[in-house]
N, C-alpha and C positions, 0 to 999 in steps of 0.2 A: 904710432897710432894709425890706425887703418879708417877708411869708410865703411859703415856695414852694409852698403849697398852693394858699391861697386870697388871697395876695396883700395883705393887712391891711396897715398897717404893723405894725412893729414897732422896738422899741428895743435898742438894742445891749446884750448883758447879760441880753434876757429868755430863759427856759428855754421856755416855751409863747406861742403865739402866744394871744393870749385872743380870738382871731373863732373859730377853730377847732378850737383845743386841740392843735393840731398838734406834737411834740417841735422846738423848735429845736436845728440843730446837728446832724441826722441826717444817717447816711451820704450821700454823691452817687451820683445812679442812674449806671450805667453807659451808659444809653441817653439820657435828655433832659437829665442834669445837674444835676435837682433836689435839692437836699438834703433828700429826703421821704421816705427809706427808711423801713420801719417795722420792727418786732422781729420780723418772718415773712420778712422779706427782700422784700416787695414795695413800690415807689416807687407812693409815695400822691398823685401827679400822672398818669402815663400808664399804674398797672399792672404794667409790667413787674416778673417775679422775677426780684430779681440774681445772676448767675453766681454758682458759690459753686465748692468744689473737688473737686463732683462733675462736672464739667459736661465734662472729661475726666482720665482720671488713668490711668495705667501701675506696676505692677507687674513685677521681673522678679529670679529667686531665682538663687543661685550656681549650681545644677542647668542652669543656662539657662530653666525654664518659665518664663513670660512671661502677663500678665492686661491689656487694654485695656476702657476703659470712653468710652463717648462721648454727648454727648445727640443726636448729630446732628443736624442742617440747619432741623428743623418742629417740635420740642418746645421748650417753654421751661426746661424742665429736664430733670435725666435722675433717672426715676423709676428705673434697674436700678442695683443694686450687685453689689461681687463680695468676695470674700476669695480671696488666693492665699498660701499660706504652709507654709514648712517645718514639720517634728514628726516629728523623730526621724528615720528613713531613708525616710519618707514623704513625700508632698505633696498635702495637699488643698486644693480648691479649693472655693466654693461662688457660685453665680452664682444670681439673686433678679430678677423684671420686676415691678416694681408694677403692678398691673390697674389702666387709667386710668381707669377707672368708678368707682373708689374713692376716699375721700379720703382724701390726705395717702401715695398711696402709696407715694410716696419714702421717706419713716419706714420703713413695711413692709417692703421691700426691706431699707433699715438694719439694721434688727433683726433677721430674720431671717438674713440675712448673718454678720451678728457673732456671735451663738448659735448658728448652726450649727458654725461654723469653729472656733469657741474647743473645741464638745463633741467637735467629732471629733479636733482636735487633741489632745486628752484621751485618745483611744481608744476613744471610745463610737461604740455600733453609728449605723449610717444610720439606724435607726428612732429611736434615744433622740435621735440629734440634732435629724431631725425633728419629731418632737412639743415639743420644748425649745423650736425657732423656732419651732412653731405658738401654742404659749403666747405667747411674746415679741410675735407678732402681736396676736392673743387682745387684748392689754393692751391695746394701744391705741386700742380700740375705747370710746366713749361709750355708744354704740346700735347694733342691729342695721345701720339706717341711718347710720351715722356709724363704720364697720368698714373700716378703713384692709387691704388685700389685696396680696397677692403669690404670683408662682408661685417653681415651688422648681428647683433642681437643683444635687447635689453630686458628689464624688467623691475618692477617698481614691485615690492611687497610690502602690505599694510592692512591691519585688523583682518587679519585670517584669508584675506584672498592679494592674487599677483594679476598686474597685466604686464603682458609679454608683448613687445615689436622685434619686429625683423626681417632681414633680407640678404638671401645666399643662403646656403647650407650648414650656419651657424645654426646649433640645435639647444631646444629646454626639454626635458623632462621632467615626472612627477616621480616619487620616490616613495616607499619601496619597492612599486609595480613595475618602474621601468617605461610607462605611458608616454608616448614622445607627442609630446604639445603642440610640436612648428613641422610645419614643411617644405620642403625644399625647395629655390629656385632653384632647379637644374634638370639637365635633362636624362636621360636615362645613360648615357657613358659618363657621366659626371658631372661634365662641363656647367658651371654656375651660370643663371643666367639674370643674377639681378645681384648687384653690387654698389657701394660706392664710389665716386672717381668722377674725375671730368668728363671720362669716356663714357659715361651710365647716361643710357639712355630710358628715359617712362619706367623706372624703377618705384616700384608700390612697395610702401610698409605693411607690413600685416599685421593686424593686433587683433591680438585675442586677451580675455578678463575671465577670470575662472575663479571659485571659490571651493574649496575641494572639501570636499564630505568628511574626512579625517583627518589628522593628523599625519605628517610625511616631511619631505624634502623636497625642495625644485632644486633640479638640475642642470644649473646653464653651462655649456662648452662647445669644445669647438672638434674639428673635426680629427684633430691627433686623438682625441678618447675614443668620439662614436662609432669608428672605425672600428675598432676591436670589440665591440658592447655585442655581436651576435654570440649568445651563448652564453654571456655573462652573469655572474649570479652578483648582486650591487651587494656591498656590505649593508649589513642591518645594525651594527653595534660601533659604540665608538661617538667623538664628536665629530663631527662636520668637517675639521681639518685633519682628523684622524682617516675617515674615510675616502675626502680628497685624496689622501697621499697615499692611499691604496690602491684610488682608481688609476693615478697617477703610474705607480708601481707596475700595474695590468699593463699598460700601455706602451710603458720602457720594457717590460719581459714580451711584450707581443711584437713588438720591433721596433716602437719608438719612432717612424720614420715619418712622423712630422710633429711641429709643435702642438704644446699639448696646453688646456688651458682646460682649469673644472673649477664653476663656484657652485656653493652649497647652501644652500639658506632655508633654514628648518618653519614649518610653519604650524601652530597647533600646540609643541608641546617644547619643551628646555633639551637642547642636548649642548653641555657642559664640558 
């Protein structure tokens, strides 16, 4: 028996390899085979981070609304998370893109996610939830430098109308116009200028409350879909996780080259 590290021998029975200290008996990577995963989920022979069960996952509520998350085609992982869930006659959603420049932004996303969704599901305002996932951010921060970031966007729907919060270039839309709701903190090369993190500085929520003249869909996602959306014709037919995974589809054939994250929540009429 060998180390799949570093190749040592080793003996049948041992826990560590003693040339490199290596765990024996660690997971196998998905990609070379090694049994050198380590406790961060990365294979300590070629690199690679192992899929985990973010890497695509669906959501979809009795209501019919529907939530898709994907890492897409060019990430190694998928830094966005989302929450879609019932609370009472409502449904809120909240959708989260880790800023890659940061580390560990997938956490970021996480938490933020999860603290937003639980406070509104509560019945706390946009703003209280907001600052709750800004804290939750906040935490996991070491240093200024070591400030784990994510952009924000939520939204609460109930008795025919939604209010929308948010901050960064996390975007909603109305459906089947294609009408985009939010705008963007950033500046004209891209660069976001309002996020969550320890390093966020006088970062404002925006909230906006709409009650829409007909019947449609809101469209919450993040920037692996809106990317592609110049030119796009949205599907019209289908349930809500049916056309999720359309838009989804759009976005892997248009290059996929970031995570992708689309929830769908119908308002007005039943799509089944």
């Amino acid at each position: 028996m060998i180390c799949p590290v570093c190749e040592a021998p080793v003996l049948a029975g041992d826990t560590y390899c003693e040339a490199c200290g290596h765990a024996l008996g660690a997971p196998t990577c998905a990609s070379c085979g090694a049994a050198a995963v380590d406790a961060e989920g990365y294979c300590e022979r070629c690199g690679l981070r192992q899929p985990t069960g973010r890497d695509h996952a669906e959501t979809v509520l009795d209501g019919g609304a529907a939530a898709v998350t994907d890492k897409g085609l060019r990430r190694s992982r998928n830094e966005d998370a989302m929450a879609l869930l019932a609370a009472g006659d409502a449904v809120v959603t909240v959708v989260c893109d880790g800023v890659g420049s940061s580390p560990r932004a997938d956490e970021a996303s996480a938490v933020a996610v999860e603290t937003a969704a639980a406070a509104l599901a509560r019945g706390l305002s946009q703003q209280e939830a907001f600052e709750l996932a800004g804290r939750a951010v906040s935490k996991l921060a070491t240093s200024l430098t070591d400030a784990p970031a994510c952009t924000y966007v939520s939204a609460v729907v109930a008795r025919g109308r939604f209010t929308l919060g948010w901050a960064g270039d996390t975007r909603a839309y109305w459906l089947p116009d294609g009408i985009l709701l939010t705008e963007d903190d950033a500046v004209e090369t891209g660069e976001i200028t309002a996020w969550l993190g320890a390093d966020a500085e006088g970062v404002a929520l925006h909230v906006r409350t709409l009650t829409p003249p007909e019947p449609g869909l809101l469209l919450v996602c993040s920037d692996g879909l809106w990317r592609y959306l110049d030119g796009y014709a949205f599907p019209t037919s289908g349930t809500p996780l049916e056309m999720a995974r359309e838009m989804l589809r759009h976005a892997l054939d248009s290059g996929g080259q970031d995570n992708v994250t689309i929830a769908l929540i119908p308002l007005g009429e039943s799509h089944g």
